[in-house]
N, C-alpha and C positions, 0 to 999 in steps of 0.2 A: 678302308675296308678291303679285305684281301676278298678274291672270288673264290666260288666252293668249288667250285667245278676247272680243271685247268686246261687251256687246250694246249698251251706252246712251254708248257714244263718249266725249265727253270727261268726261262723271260718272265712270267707271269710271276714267279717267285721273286723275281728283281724288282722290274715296274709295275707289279699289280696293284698297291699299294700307291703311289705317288705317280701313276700315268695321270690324273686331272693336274698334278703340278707340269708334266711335261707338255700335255695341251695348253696350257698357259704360256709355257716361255716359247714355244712353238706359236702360241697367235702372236703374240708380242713380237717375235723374230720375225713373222710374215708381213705384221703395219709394220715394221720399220724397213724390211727390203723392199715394200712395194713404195716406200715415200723414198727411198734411193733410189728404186728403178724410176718411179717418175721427173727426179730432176732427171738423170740421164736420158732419158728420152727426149725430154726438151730439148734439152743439150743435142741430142744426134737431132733430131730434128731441123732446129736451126742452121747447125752446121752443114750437113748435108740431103735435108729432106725426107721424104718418106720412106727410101732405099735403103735410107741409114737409120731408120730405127727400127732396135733388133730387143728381143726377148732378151732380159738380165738372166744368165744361169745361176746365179745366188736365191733369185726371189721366186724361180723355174724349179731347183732342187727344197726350196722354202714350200714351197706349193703341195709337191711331191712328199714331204714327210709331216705335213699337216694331214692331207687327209689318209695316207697308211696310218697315222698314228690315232687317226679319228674311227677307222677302220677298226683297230685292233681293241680300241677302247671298247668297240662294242661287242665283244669276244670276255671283256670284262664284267660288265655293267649291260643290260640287253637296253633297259629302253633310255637309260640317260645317253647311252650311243649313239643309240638311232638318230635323238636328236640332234647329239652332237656331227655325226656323221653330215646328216640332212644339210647344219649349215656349214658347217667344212667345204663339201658338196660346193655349196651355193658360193661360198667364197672363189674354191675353183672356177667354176663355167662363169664369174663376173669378171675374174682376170680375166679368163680368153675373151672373151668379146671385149674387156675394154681396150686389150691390146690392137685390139682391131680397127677399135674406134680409135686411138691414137694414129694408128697408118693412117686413117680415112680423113682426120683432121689435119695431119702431115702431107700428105696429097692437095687436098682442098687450098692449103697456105693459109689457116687458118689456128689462132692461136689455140694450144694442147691444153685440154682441159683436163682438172684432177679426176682418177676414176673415183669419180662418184660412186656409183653401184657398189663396186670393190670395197671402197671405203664401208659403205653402210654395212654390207654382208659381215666384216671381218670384224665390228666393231660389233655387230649383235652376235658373232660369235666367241667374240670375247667375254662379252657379258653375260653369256649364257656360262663358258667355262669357268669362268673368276664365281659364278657364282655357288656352280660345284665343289671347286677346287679353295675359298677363299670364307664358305659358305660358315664355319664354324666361330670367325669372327663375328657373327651379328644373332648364330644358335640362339643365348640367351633373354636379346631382347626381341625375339621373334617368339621364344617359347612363352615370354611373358604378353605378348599381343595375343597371341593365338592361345 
């Protein structure tokens, strides 16, 4: 679906069309840098404890063009954004705190637990977008339900 209305001119002319494909490879790229930030954390952990475990700038700039791009979406699309926005959002603020909880269980000397939270927000945000984005696979036998 292109948008009727354009704000950012020939961007929207490029991605306006295929941004729910970009929110896609963008969630997909953010679970796979957050299950590499968390072996490295371990990793600094172990090694040298809670001082040494630092924020990945891979899975920090992964972060960062998730939710601009959840942003812009809703510049696209007003309320499948919002939504989308909302758990982009929520993936965001579960990374910081879980990074937190990582130092605090690093400190503690207690083993690093997987970010849960993290996990669950990104994987209902995937499901939400794959469902956008991937939605016209199943069109037919949905139109026939409904």
């Amino acid at each position: 679906m292109q948008p009727s209305v354009t704000l950012f001119g020939p961007l929207d002319a490029i991605l306006g069309g295929q941004m729910e494909y970009v929110l896609l490879v963008l969630a997909v790229i953010n679970i796979g840098t957050r299950a590499f930030t968390y072996r490295q954390q371990v990793k600094q952990a172990d090694e040298g404890g809670a001082d040494a475990v630092e924020r990945n700038p891979i899975h920090a700039v992964s972060n960062v063009l998730f939710i601009l791009a959840a942003f812009y979406y809703t510049t696209l699309h007003a309320h499948s954004g919002v939504v989308v926005s909302v758990l982009v959002g929520g993936v965001f603020i579960a990374d910081f705190f879980e990074f937190e909880a990582r130092k605090v269980e690093a400190r503690r000397g207690i083993d690093i637990e997987r970010p849960k939270g993290a996990i669950a927000a990104s994987l209902l945000a995937l499901v939400y977008i794959a469902y956008l984005s991937l939605f016209f696979l199943v069109e037919g036998l949905v139109g026939r339900v409904i």
